[in-house]
PATORTOR-268230 format. One line per field, with one value per atom (N, C-alpha, C, O): residue in one letter; x, y, z; atom name. Coordinates in nm, 2 decimals, always signed. Last residue first. Layout:
BEGIN
type [a; ...];
X [X; ...];
Y [Y; ...];
Z [Z; ...];
atom [CA; ...];
% end
This chain:
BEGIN
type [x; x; x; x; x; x; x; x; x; x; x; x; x; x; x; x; x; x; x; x; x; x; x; x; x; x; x; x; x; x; x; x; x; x; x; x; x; x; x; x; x; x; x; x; x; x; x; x; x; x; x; x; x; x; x; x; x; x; x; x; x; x; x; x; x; x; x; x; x; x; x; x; x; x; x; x; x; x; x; x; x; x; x; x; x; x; x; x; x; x; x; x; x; x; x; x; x; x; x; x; x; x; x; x; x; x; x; x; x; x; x; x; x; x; x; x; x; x; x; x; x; x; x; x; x; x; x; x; x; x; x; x; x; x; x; x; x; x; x; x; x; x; x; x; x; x; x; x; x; x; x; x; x; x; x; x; x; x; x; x; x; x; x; x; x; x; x; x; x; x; x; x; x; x; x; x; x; x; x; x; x; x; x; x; x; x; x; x; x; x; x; x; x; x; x; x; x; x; x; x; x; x; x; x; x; x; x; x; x; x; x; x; x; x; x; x; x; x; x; x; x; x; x; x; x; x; x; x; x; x; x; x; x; x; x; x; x; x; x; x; x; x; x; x; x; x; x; x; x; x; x; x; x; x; x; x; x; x; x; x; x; x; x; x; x; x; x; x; x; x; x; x; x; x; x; x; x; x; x; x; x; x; x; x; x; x; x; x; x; x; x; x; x; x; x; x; x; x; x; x; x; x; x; x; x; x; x; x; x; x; x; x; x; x; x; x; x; x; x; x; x; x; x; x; x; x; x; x; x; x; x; x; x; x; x; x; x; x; x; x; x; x; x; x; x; x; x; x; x; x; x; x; x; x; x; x; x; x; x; x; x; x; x; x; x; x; x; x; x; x; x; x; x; x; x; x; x; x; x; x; x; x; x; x; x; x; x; x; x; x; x; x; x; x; x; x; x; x; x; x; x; x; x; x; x; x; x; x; x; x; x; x; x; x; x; x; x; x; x; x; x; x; x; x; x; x; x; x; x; x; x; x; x; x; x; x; x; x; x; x; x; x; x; x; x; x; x; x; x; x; x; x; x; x; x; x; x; x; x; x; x; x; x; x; x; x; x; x; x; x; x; x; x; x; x; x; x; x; x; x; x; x; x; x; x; x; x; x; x; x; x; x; x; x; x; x; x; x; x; x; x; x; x; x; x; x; x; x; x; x; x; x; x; x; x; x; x; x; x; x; x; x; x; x; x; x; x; x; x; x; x; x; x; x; x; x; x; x; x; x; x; x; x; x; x; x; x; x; x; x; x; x; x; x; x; x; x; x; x; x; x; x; x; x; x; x; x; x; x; x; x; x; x; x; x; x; x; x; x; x; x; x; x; x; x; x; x; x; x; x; x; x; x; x; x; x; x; x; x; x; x; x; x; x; x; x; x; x; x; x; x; x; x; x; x; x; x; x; x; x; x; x; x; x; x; x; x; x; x; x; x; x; x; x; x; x; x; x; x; x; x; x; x; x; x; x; x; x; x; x; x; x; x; x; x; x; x; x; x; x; x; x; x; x; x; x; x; x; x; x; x; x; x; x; x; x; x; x; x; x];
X [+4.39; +4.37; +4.50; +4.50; +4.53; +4.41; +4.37; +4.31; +4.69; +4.78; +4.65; +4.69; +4.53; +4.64; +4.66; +4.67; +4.37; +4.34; +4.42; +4.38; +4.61; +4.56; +4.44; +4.40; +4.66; +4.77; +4.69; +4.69; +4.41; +4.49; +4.55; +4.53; +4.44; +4.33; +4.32; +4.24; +4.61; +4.66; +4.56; +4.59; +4.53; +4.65; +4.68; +4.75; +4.33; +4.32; +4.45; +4.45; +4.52; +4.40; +4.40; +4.44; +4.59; +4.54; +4.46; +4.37; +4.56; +4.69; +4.70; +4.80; +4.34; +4.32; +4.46; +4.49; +4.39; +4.35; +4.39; +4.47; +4.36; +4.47; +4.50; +4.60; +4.10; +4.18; +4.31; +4.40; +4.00; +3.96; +4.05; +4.06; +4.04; +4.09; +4.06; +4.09; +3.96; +4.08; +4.10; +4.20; +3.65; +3.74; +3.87; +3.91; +3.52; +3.61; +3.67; +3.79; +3.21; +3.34; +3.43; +3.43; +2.94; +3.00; +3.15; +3.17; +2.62; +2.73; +2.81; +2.80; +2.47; +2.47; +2.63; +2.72; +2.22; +2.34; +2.35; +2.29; +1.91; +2.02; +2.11; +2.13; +1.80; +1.84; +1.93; +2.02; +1.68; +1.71; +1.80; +1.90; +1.59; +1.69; +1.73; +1.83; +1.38; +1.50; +1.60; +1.71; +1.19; +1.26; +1.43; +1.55; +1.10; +1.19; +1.25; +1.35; +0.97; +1.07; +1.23; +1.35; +0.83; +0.94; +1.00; +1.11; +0.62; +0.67; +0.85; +0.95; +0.54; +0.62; +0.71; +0.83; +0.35; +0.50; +0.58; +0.69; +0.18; +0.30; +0.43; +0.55; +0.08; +0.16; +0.23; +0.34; -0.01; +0.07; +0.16; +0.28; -0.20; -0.11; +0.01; +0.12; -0.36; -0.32; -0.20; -0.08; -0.46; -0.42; -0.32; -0.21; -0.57; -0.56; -0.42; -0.30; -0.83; -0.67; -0.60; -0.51; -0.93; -0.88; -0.82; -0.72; -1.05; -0.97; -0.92; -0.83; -1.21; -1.10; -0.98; -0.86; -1.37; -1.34; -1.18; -1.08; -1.52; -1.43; -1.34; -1.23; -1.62; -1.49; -1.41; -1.28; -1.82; -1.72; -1.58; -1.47; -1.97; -1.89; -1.81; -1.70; -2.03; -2.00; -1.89; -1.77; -2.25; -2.12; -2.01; -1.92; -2.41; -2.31; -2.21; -2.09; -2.50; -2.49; -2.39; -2.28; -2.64; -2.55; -2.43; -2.31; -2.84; -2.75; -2.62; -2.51; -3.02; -2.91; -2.79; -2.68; -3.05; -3.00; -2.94; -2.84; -3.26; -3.16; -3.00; -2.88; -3.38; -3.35; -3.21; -3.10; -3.51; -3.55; -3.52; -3.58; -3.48; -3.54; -3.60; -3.72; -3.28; -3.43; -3.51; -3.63; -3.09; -3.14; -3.25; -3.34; -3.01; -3.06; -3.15; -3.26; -2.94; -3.04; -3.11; -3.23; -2.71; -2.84; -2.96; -3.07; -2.54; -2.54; -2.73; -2.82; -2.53; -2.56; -2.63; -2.74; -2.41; -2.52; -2.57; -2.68; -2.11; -2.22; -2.37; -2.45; -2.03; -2.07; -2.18; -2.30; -2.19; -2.08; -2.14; -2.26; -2.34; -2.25; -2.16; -2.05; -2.50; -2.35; -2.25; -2.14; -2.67; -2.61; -2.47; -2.35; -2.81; -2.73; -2.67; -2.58; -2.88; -2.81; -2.71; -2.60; -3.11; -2.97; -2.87; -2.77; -3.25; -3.20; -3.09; -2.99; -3.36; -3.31; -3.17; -3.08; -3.43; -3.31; -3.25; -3.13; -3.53; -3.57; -3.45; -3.37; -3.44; -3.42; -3.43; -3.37; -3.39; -3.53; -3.53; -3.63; -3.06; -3.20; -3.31; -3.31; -2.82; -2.91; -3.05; -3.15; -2.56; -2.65; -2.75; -2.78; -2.19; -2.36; -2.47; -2.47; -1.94; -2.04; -2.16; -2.23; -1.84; -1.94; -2.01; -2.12; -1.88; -1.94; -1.98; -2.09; -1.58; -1.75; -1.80; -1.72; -1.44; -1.43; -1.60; -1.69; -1.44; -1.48; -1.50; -1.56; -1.35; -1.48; -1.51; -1.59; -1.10; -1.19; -1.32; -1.41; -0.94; -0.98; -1.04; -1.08; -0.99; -1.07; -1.08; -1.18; -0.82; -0.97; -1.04; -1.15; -0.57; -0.65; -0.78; -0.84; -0.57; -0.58; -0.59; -0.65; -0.59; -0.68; -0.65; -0.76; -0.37; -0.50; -0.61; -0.70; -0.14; -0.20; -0.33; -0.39; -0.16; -0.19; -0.19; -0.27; -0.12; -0.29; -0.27; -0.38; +0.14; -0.01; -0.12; -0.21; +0.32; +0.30; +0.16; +0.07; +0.37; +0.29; +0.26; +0.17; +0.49; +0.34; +0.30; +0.19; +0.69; +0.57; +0.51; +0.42; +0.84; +0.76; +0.71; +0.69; +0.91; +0.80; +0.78; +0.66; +1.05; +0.97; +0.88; +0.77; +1.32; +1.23; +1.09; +1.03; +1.37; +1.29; +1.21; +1.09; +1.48; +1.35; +1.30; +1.18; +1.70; +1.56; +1.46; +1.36; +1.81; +1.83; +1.70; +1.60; +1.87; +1.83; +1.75; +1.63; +2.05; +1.92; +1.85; +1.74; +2.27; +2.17; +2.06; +1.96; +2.47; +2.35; +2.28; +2.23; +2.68; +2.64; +2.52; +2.47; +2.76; +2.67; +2.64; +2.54; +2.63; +2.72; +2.70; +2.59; +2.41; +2.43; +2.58; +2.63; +2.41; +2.48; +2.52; +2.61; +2.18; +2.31; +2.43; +2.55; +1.92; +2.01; +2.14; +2.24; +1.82; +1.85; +1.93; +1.97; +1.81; +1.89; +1.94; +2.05; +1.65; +1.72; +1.86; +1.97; +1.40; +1.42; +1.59; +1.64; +1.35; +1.37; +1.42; +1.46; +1.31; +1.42; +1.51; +1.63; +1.06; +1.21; +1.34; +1.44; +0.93; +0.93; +1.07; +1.17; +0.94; +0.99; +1.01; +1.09; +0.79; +0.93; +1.00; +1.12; +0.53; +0.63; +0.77; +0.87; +0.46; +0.48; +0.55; +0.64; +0.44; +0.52; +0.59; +0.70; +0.26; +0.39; +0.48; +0.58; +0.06; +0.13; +0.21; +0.26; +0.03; +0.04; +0.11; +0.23; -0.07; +0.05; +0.13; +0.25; -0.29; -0.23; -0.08; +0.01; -0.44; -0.42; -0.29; -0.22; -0.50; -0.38; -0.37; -0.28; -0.60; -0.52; -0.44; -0.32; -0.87; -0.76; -0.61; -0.51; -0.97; -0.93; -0.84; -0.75; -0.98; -0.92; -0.88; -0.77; -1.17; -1.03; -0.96; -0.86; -1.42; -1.33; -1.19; -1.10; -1.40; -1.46; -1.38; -1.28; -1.56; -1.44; -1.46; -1.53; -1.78; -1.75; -1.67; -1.68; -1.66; -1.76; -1.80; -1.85; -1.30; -1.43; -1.54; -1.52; -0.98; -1.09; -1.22; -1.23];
Y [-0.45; -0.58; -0.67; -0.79; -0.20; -0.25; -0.38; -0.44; -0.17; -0.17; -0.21; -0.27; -0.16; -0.31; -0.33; -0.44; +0.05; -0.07; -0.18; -0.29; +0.23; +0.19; +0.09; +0.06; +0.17; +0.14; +0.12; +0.02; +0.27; +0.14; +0.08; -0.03; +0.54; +0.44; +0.31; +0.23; +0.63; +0.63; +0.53; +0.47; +0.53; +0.46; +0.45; +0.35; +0.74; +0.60; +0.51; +0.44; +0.93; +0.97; +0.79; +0.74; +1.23; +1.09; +1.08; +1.16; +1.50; +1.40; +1.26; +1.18; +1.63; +1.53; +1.46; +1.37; +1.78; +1.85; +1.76; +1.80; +1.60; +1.71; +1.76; +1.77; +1.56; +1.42; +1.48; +1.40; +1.77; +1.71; +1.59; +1.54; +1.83; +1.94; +1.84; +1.85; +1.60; +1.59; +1.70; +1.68; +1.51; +1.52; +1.54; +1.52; +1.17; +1.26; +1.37; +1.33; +1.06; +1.03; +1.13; +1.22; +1.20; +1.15; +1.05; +0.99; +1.18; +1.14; +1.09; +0.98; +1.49; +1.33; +1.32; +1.39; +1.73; +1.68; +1.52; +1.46; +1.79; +1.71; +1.69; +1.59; +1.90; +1.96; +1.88; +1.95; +1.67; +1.81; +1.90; +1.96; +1.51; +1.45; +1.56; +1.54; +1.58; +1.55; +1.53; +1.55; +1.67; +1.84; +1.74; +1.78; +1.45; +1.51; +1.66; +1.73; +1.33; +1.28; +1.41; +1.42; +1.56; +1.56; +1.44; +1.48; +1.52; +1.60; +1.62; +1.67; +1.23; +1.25; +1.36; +1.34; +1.32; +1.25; +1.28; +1.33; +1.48; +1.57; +1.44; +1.45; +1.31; +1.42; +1.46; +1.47; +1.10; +1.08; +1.20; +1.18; +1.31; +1.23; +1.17; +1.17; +1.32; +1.45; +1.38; +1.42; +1.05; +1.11; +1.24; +1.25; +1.03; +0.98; +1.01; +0.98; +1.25; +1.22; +1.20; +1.28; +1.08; +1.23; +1.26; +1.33; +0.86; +0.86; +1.00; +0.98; +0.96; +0.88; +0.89; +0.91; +1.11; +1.21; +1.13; +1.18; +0.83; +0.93; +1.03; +1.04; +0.78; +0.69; +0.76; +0.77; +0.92; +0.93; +0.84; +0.85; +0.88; +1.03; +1.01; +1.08; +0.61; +0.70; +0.83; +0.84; +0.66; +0.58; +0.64; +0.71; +0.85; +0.86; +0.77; +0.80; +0.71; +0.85; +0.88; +0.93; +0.53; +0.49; +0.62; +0.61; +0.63; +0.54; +0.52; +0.51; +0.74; +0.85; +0.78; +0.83; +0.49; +0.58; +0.71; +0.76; +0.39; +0.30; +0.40; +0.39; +0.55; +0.58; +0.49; +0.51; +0.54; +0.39; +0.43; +0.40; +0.71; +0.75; +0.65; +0.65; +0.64; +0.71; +0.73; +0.76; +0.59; +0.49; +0.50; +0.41; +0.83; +0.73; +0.64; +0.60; +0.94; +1.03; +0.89; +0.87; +0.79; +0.77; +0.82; +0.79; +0.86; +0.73; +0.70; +0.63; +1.17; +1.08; +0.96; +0.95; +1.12; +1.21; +1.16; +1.10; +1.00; +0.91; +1.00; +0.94; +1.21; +1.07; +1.00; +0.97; +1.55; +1.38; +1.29; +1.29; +1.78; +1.75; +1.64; +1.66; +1.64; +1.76; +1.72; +1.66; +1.54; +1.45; +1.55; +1.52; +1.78; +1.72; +1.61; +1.56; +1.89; +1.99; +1.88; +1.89; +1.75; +1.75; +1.79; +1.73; +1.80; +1.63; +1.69; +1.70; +2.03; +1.98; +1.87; +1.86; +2.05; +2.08; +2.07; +2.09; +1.72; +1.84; +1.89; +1.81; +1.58; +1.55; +1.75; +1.85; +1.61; +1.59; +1.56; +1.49; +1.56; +1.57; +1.53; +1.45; +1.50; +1.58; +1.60; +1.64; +1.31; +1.39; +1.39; +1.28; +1.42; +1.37; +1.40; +1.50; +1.52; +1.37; +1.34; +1.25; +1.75; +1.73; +1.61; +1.61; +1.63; +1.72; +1.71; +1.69; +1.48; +1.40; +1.51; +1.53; +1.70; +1.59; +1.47; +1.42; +1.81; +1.91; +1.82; +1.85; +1.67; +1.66; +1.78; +1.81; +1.58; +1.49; +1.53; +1.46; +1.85; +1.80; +1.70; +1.65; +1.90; +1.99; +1.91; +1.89; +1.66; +1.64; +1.74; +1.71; +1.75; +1.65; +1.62; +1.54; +2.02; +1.99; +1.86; +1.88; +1.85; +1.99; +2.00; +1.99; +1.70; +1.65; +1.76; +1.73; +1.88; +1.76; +1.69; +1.63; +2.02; +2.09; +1.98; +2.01; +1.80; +1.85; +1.96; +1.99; +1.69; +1.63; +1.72; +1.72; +1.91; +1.86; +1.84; +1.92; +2.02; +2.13; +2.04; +2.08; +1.76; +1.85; +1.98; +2.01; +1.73; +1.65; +1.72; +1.75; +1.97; +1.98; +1.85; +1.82; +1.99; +2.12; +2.02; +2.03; +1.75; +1.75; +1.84; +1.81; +1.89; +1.76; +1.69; +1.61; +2.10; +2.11; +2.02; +2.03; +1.97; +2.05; +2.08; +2.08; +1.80; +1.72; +1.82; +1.79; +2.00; +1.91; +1.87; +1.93; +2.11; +2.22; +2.11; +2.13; +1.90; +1.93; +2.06; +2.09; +1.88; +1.78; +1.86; +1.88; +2.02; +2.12; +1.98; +1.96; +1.92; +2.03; +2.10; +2.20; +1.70; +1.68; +1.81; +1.80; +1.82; +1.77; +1.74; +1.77; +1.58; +1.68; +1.70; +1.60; +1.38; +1.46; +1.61; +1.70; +1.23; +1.15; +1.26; +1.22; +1.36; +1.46; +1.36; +1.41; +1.30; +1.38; +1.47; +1.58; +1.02; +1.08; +1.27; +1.33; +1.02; +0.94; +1.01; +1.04; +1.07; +1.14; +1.08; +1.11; +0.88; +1.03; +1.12; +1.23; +0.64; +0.66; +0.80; +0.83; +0.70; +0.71; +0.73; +0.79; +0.76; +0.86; +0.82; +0.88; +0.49; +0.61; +0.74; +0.82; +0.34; +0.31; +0.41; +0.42; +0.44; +0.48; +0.41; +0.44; +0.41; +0.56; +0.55; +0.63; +0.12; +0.22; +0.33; +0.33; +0.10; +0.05; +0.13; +0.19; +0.23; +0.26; +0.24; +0.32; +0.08; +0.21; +0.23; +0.25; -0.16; -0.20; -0.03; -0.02; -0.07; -0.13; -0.16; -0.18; -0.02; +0.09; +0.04; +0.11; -0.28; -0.20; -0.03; +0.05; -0.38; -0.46; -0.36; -0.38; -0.30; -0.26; -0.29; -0.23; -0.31; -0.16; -0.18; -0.10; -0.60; -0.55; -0.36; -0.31; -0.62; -0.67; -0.61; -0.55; -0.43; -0.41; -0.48; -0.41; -0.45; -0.51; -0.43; -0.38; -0.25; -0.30; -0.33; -0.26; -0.16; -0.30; -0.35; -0.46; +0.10; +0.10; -0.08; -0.11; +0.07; +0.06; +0.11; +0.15; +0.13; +0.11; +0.14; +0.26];
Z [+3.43; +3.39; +3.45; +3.43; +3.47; +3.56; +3.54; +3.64; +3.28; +3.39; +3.48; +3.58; +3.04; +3.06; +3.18; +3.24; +3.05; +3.10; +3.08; +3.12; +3.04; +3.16; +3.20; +3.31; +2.75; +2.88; +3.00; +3.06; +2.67; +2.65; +2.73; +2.78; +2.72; +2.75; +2.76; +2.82; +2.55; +2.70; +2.78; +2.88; +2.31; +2.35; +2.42; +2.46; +2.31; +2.30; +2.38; +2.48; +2.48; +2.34; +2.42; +2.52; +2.70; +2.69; +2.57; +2.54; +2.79; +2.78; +2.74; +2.75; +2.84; +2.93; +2.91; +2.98; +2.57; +2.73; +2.84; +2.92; +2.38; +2.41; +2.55; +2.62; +2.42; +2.44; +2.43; +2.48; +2.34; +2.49; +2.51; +2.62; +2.10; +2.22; +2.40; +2.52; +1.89; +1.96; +2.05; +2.12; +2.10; +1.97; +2.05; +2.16; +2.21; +2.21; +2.14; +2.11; +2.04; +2.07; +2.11; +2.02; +2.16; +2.06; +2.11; +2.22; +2.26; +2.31; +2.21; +2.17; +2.15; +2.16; +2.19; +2.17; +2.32; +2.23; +2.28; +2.37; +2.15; +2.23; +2.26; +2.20; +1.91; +1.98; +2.12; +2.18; +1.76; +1.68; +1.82; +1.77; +1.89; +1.81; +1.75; +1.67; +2.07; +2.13; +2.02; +2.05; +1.85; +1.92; +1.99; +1.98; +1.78; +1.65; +1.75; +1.72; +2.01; +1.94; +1.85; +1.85; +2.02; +2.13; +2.04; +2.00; +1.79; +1.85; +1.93; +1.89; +1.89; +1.78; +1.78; +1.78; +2.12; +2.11; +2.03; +2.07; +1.99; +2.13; +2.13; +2.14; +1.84; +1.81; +1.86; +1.82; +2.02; +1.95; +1.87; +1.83; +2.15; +2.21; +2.17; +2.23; +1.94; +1.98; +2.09; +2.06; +1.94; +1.83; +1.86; +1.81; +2.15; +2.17; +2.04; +2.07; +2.10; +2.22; +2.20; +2.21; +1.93; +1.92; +1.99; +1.95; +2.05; +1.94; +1.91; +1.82; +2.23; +2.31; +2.15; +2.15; +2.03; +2.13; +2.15; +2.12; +1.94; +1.88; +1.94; +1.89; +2.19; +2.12; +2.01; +1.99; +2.22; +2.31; +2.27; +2.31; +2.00; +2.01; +2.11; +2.10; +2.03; +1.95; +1.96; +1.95; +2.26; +2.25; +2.16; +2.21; +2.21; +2.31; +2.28; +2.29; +1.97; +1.96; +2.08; +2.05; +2.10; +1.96; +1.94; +1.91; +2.25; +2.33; +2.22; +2.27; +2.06; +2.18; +2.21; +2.21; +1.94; +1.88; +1.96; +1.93; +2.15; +2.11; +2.04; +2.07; +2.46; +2.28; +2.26; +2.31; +2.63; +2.60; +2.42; +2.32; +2.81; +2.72; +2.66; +2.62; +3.03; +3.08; +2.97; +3.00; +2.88; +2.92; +2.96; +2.95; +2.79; +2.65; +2.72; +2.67; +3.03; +2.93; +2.83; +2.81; +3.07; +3.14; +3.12; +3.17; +2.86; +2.86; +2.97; +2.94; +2.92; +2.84; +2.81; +2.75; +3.23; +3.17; +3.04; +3.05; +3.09; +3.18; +3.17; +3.10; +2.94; +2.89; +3.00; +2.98; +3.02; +3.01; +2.95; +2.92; +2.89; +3.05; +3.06; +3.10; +2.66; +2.63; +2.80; +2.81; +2.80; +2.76; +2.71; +2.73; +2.91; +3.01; +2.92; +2.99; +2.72; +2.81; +2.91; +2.96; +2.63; +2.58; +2.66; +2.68; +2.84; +2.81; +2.75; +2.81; +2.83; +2.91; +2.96; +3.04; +2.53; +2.56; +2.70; +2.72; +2.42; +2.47; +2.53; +2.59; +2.09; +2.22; +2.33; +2.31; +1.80; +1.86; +1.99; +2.03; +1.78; +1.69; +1.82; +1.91; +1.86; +2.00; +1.95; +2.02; +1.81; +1.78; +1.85; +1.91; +1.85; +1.91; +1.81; +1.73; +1.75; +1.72; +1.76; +1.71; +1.90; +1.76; +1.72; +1.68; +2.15; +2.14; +1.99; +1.95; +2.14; +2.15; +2.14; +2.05; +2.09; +1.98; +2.06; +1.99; +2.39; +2.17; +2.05; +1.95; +2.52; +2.50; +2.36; +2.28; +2.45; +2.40; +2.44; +2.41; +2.46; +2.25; +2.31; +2.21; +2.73; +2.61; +2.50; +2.43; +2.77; +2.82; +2.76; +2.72; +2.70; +2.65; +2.70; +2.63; +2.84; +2.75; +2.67; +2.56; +3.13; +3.10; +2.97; +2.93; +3.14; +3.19; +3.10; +3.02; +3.08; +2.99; +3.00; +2.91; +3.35; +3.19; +3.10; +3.01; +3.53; +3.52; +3.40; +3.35; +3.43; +3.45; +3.44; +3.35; +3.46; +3.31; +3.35; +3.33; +3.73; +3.63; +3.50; +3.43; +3.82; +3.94; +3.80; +3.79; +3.66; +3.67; +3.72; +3.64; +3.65; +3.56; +3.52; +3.40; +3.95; +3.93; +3.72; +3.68; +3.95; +3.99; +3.94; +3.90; +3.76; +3.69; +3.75; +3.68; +3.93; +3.80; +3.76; +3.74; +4.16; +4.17; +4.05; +4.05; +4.01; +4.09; +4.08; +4.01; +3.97; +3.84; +3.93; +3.91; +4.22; +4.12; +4.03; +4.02; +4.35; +4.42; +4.30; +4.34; +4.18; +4.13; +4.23; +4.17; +4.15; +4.11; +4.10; +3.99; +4.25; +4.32; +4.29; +4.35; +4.06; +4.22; +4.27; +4.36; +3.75; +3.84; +3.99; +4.03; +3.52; +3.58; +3.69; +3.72; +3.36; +3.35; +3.46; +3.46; +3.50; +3.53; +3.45; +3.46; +3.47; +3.62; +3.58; +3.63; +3.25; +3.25; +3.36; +3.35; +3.26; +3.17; +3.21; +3.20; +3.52; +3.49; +3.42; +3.47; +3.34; +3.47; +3.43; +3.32; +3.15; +3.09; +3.25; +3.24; +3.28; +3.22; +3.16; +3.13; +3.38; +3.44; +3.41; +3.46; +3.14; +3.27; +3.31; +3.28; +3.04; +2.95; +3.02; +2.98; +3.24; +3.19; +3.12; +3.15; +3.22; +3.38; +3.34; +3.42; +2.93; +3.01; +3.12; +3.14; +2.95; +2.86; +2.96; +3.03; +3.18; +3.18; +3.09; +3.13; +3.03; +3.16; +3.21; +3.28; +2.82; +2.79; +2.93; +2.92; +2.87; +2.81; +2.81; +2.81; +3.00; +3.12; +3.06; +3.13; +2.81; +2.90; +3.00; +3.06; +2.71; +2.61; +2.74; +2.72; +2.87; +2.81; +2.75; +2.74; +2.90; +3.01; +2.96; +3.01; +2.60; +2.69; +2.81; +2.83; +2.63; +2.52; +2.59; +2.62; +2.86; +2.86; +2.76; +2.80; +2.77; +2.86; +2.88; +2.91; +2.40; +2.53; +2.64; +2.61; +2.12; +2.23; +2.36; +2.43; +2.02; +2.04; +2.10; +2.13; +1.93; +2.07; +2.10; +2.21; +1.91; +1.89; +1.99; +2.11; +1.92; +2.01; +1.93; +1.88];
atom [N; CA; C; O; N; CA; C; O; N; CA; C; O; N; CA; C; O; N; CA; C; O; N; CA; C; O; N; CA; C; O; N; CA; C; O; N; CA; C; O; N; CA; C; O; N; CA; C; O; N; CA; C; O; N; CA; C; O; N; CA; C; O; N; CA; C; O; N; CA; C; O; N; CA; C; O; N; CA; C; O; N; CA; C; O; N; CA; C; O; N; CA; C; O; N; CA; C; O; N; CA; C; O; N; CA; C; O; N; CA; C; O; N; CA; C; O; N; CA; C; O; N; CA; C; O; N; CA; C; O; N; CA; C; O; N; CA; C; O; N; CA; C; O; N; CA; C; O; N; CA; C; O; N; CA; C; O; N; CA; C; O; N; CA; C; O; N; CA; C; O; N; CA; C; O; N; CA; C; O; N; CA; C; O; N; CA; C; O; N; CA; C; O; N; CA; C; O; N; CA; C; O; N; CA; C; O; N; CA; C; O; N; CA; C; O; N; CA; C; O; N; CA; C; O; N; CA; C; O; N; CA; C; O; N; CA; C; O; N; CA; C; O; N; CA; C; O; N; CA; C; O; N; CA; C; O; N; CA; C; O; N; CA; C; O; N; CA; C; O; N; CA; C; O; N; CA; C; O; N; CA; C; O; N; CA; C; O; N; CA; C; O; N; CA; C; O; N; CA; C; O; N; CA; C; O; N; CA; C; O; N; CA; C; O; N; CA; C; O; N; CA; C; O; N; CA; C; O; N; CA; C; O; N; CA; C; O; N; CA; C; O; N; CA; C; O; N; CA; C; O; N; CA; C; O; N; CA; C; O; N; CA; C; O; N; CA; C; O; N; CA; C; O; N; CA; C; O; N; CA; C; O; N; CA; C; O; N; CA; C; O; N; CA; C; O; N; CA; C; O; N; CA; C; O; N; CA; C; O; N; CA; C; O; N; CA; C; O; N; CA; C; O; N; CA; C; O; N; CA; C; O; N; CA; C; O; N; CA; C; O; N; CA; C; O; N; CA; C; O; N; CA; C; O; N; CA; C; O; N; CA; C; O; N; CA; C; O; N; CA; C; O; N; CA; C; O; N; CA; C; O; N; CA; C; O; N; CA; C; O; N; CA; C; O; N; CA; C; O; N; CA; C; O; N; CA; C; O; N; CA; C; O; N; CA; C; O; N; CA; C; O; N; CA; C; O; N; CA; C; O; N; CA; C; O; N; CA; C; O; N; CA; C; O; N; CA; C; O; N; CA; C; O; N; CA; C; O; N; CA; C; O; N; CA; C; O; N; CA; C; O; N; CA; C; O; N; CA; C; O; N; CA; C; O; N; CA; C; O; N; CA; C; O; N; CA; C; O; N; CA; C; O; N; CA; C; O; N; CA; C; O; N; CA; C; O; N; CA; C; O; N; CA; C; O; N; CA; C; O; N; CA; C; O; N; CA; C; O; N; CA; C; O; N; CA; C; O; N; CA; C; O; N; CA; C; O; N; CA; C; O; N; CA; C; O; N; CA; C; O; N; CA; C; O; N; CA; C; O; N; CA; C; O; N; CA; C; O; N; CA; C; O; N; CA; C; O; N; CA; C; O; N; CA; C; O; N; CA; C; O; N; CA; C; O; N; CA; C; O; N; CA; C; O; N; CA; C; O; N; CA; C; O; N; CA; C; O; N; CA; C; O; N; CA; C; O; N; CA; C; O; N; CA; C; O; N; CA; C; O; N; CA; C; O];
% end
C-alpha cells in the first residue's frame, strides 16, 4: 500500500485478507475440538471461545500501539503550533483536517505518509505473529503418523486386519 493506493486496490486485498482469516479461523477451530473426546468437547468449545473474546481486543490493542508509534515517528510537526500539532499526533483524521484548515500541502503529505507507514508496520508485526505460530505449530503439534507397532499390537489388527475388513465391507 502506497499513499497512491486507491480505495478498490485497499478493499480488494482487505476483502482477500478476510476471507483468508475467517477460512483459517475455522478451520483452526475445527482442528482443534475433532480430537477432542465427547465428554470434554463443552471444555474444548469454552476455551476456543474465551480465546476469541480475549485474542481480538489484545491484538486490537497491540496492533493499534505499533501503528500509532509507527505514524507518530513519521510526522513531521516542523513549524506547526502546538495546538495543531497536538491534535494531528490525536489521529489520522485530526490530522488530515489540521492540513486541510491549514491549506499545508506538506502536513497533508506528512499524514498521509506516516499513516501508511504505521499500516505498513502492522502490517509487518502481523506477519511475524504469523510466521511465529507457523514455526510454534510445526515445532510442537503432534502429527498424524501412522500407527506404531504397540497400538496395532493393542488393537489386534495391523494392516492385514484392515484389509480383511475392508474386503468383508466391500
Amino acid at each position: 500500500m502506497t499513499v497512491a493506493s486507491g480505495n478498490a486496490f485497499i478493499a480488494t486485498w482487505t476483502a482477500i485478507t478476510g476471507v483468508g482469516f475467517g477460512l483459517a479461523l475455522a478451520t483452526a477451530a475445527s482442528t482443534a475440538l475433532v480430537d477432542l473426546p465427547k465428554d470434554r468437547a463443552g471444555v474444548g468449545s469454552a476455551v476456543m471461545q474465551a480465546v476469541q473474546k480475549a485474542g481480538a481486543p489484545l491484538s486490537a490493542a497491540i496492533l493499534g500501539s505499533v501503528l500509532s508509534v509507527a505514524y507518530h515517528s513519521q510526522l513531521d510537526l516542523t513549524g506547526l503550533p502546538e495546538p495543531a500539532a497536538n491534535a494531528v499526533r490525536s489521529s489520522v483524521f485530526a490530522g488530515l483536517a489540521v492540513a486541510h484548515q491549514t491549506g499545508s500541502a506538506a502536513l497533508l503529505d506528512s499524514v498521509r505518509s506516516a499513516f501508511v507507514h504505521g499500516t505498513d508496520a502492522m502490517l509487518w508485526v502481523c506477519a511475524g505473529v504469523g510466521m511465529a505460530g507457523i514455526v510454534l505449530a510445526l515445532a510442537f503439534l503432534p502429527w498424524r503418523a501412522a500407527p506404531d507397532a504397540q497400538a496395532v499390537a493393542a488393537t489386534g489388527r495391523g494392516l492385514e486386519g484392515a484389509e480383511s475388513q475392508h474386503e468383508r465391507v466391500a
